[in-house]
C-alpha positions as CSV (number, residue, x, y, z in Angstrom):
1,X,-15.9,-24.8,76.7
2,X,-16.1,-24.0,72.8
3,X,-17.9,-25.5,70.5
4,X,-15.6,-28.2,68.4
5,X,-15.4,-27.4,64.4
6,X,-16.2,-30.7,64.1
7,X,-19.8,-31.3,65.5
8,X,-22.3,-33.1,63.5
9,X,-24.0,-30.0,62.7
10,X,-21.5,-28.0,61.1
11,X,-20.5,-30.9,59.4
12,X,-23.6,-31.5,57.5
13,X,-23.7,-28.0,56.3
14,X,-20.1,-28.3,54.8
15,X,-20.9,-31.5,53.1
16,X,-24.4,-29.9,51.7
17,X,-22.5,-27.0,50.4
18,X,-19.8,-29.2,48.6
19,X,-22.3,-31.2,46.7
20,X,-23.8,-28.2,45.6
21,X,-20.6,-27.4,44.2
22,X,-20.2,-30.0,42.9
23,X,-23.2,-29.9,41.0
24,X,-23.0,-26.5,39.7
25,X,-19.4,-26.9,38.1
26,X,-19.9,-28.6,34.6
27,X,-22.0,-25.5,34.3
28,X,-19.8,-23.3,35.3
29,X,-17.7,-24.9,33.0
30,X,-19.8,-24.6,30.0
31,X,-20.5,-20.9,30.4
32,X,-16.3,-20.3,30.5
33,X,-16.5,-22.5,27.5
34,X,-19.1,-19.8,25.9
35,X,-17.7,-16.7,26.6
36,X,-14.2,-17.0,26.5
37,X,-14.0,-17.5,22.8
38,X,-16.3,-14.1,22.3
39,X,-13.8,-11.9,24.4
40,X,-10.8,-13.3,21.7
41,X,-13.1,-12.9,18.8
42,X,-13.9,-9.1,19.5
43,X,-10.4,-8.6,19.4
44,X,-9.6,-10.2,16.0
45,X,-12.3,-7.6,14.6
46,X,-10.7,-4.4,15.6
47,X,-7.2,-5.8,14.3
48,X,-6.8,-4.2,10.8
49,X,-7.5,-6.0,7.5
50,X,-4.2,-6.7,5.4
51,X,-5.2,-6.4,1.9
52,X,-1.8,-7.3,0.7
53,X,-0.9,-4.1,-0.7
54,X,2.2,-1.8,-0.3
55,X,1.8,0.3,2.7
56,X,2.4,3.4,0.8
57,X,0.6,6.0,2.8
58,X,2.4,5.2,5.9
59,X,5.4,6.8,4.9
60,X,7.3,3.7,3.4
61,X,9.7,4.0,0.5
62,X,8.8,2.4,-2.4
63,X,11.4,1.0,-5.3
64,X,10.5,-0.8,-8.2
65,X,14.0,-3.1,-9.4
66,X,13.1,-4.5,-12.9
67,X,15.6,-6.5,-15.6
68,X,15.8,-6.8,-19.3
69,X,17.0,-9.1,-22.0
70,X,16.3,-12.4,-20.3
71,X,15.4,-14.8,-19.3
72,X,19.1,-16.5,-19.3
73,X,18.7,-19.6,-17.0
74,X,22.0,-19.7,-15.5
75,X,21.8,-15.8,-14.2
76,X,17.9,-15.6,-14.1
77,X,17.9,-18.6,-11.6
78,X,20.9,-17.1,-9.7
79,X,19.1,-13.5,-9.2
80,X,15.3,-15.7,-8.6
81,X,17.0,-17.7,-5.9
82,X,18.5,-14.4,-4.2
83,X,15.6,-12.5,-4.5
84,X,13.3,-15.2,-2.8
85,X,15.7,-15.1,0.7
86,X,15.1,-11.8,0.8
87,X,11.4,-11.7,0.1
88,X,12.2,-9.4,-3.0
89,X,9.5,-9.0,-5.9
90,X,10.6,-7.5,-9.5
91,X,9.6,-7.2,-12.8
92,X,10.9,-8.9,-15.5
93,X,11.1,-7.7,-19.1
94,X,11.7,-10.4,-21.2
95,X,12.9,-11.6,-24.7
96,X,10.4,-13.9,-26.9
97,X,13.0,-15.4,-28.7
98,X,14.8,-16.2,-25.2
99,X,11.4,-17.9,-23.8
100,X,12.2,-21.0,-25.6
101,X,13.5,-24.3,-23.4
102,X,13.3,-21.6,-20.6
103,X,9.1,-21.8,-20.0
104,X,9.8,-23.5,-16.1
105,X,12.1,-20.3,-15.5
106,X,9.2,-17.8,-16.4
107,X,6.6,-19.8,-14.8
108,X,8.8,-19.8,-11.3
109,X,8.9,-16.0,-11.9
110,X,5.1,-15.9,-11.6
111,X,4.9,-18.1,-9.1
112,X,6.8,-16.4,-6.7
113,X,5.2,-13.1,-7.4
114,X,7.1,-11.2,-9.8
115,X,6.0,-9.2,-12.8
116,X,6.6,-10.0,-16.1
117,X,6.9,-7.9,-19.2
118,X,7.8,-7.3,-22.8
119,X,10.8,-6.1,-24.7
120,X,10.1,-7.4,-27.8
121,X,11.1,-11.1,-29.6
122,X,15.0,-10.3,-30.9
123,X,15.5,-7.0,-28.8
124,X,14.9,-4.7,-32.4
125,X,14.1,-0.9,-32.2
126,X,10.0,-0.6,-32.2
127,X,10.3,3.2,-33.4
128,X,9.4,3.4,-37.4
129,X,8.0,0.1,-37.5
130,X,4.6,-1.0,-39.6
131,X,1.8,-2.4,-37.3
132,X,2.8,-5.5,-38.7
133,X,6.6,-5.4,-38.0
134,X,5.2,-4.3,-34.9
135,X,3.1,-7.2,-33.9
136,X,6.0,-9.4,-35.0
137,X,7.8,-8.1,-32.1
138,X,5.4,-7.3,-29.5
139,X,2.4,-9.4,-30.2
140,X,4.1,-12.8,-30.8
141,X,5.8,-12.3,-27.4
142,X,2.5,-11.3,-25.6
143,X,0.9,-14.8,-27.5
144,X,4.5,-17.1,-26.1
145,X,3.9,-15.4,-22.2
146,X,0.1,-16.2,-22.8
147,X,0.6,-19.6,-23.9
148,X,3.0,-20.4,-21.0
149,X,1.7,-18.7,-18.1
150,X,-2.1,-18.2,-19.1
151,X,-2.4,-14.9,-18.8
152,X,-2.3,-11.4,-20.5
153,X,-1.5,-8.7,-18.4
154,X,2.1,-7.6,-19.3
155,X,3.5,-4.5,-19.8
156,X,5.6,-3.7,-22.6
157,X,9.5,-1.7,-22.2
158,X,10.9,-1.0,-25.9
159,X,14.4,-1.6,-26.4
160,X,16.9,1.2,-25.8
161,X,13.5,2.7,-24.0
162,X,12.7,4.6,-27.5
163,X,9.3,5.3,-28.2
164,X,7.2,7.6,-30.9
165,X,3.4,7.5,-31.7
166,X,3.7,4.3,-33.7
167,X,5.2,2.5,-30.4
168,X,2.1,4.5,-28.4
169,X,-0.4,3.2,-31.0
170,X,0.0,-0.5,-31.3
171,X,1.8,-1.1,-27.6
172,X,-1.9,-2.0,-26.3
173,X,-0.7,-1.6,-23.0
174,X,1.1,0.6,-21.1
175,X,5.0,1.3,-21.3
176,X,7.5,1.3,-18.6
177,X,11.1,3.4,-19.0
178,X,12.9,4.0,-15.7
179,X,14.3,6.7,-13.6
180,X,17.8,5.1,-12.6
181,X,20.1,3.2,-14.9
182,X,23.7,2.5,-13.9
183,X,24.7,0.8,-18.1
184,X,25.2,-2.3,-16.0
185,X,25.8,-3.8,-19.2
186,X,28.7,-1.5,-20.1
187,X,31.4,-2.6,-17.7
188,X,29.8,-5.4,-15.6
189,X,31.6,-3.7,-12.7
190,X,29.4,-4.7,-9.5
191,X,31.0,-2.1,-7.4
192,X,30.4,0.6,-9.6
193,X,26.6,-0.2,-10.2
194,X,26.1,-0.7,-6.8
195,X,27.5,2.5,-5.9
196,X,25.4,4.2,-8.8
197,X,22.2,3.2,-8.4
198,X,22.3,3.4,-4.0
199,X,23.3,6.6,-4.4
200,X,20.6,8.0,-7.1
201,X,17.7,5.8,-5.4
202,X,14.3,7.9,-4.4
203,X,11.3,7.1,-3.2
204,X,9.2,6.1,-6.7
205,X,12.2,5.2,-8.8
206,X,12.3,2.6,-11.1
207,X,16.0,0.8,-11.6
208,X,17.0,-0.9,-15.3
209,X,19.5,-3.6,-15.2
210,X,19.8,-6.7,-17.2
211,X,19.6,-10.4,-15.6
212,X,22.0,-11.5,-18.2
213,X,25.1,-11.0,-16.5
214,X,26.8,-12.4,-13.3
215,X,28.0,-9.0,-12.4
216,X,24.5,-7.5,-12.3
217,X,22.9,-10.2,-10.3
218,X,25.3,-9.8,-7.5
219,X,25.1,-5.8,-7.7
220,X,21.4,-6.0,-7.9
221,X,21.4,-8.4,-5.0
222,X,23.7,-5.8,-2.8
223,X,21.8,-3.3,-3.8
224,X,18.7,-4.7,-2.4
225,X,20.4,-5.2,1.3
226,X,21.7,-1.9,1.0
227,X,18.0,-0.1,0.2
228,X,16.1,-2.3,2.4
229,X,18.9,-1.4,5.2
230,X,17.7,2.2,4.5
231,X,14.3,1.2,4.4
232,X,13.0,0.8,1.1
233,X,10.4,-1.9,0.5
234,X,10.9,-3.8,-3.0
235,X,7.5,-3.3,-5.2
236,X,6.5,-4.7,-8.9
237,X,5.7,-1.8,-11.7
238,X,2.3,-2.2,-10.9
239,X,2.5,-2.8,-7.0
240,X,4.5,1.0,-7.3
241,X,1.8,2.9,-9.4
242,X,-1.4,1.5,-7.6
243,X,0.5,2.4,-4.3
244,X,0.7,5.7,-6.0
245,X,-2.7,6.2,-7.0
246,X,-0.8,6.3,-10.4
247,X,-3.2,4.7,-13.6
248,X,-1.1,2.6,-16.3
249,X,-3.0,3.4,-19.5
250,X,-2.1,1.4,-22.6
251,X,-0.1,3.5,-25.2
252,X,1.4,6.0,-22.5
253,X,5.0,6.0,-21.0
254,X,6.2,5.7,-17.5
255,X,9.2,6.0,-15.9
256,X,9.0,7.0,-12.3
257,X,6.1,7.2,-9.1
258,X,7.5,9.7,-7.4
259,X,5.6,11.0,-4.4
């Protein structure tokens, strides 16, 4: 006759067992507790570091859009709000005279991560001027930006991009021309600038258009979905030349960062 599962003896044992179970499972516990964490943080530490710049040396396409003769609130606003849905940086070259009653729209620039620039206080020719003339211009814009935003770190685009050794002299920081400019300002005809500047985009170039003009905001906005549709990533002046491995020096032009 076979022994029944259920005799005293074996019965005993099973209880012993479960009580030791029982006792050893808030340590178990505690050492899962431990070591799990460890296992997650080993993986965090072999995951890349994102130092926020342009990734550049991975093959990416880098274009710099930047705009001149604002800031006009209507149009500036219109081209800010665009660029922000689509996660689009630029550089902004703007008028002192123009900063007036328009400080929130300059410091929302900034904010939001876009560069700003000069091009002078009433959009005058810096070529032949006296340092003086010069600093009337250039200098008492630099001191308006500083006052509103705090800072002193902008770059400086003479009108009608002209430049001689006076303007290389006294700029006291460097100064940005560009590689592709459609005269947006000559027809304001959205089709054709779009067309223009799509079709002469490299890697490294730098676009001029104006923000001053309903026609350019919706080309420039176009051509941004157009370029990022053939991959180009959207990069300030100074995101594109440090990408580059490309100093700015004060007093020295630039107009491209060509690979």
């Amino acid at each position: 006759m076979s022994k029944s599962p259920w005799s005293p003896g074996w019965f005993t044992a099973l209880m012993a067992f479960l009580l030791t179970v029982g006792t050893a499972a808030p340590w178990f516990a505690s050492v899962l507790a431990l070591t799990a964490p460890a296992v997650y943080a080993d993986a965090a530490e072999s995951l890349p570091e994102d130092d926020g710049a342009p990734a550049a040396e991975t093959g990416q396409k880098l274009i710099a859009l930047t705009f001149d003769d604002g800031p006009r609130r209507s149009t500036t606003t219109a081209l800010l709000d665009g660029l922000a849905q689509r996660g689009v940086n630029a550089t902004f070259f703007l008028i002192g005279e123009l900063l007036v009653n328009n400080e929130d729209v300059v410091q929302r620039m900034d904010a939001e991560g876009h560069q700003i620039g000069i091009h002078t206080f009433d959009h005058v020719k810096l070529t032949g001027l006296s340092k003086t003339d010069f600093d009337a211009q250039v200098d008492k814009t630099r001191q308006c930006l500083l006052r509103i935003l705090g800072h002193n770190d902008f770059l400086l685009r003479p009108p009608y991009g002209m430049t001689d050794q006076g303007v290389k002299k006294h700029a006291g920081c460097p100064i940005i021309l560009w590689s592709v400019d459609p005269e947006d300002w000559r027809d304001q005809n959205t089709a054709r600038v779009v067309q223009q500047v799509v079709s002469q985009a490299r890697d490294g170039s730098i676009i001029l258009m104006h923000d001053i003009f309903p026609e350019s905001v919706d080309a420039a906005l176009q051509i941004v979905d157009q370029l990022h549709a053939q991959g180009y990533l959207f990069v300030t002046v100074d995101q594109l030349f440090a990408a580059r491995h490309i100093p700015l020096d004060a007093g020295k032009t630039y107009s491209d960062a060509y690979p």
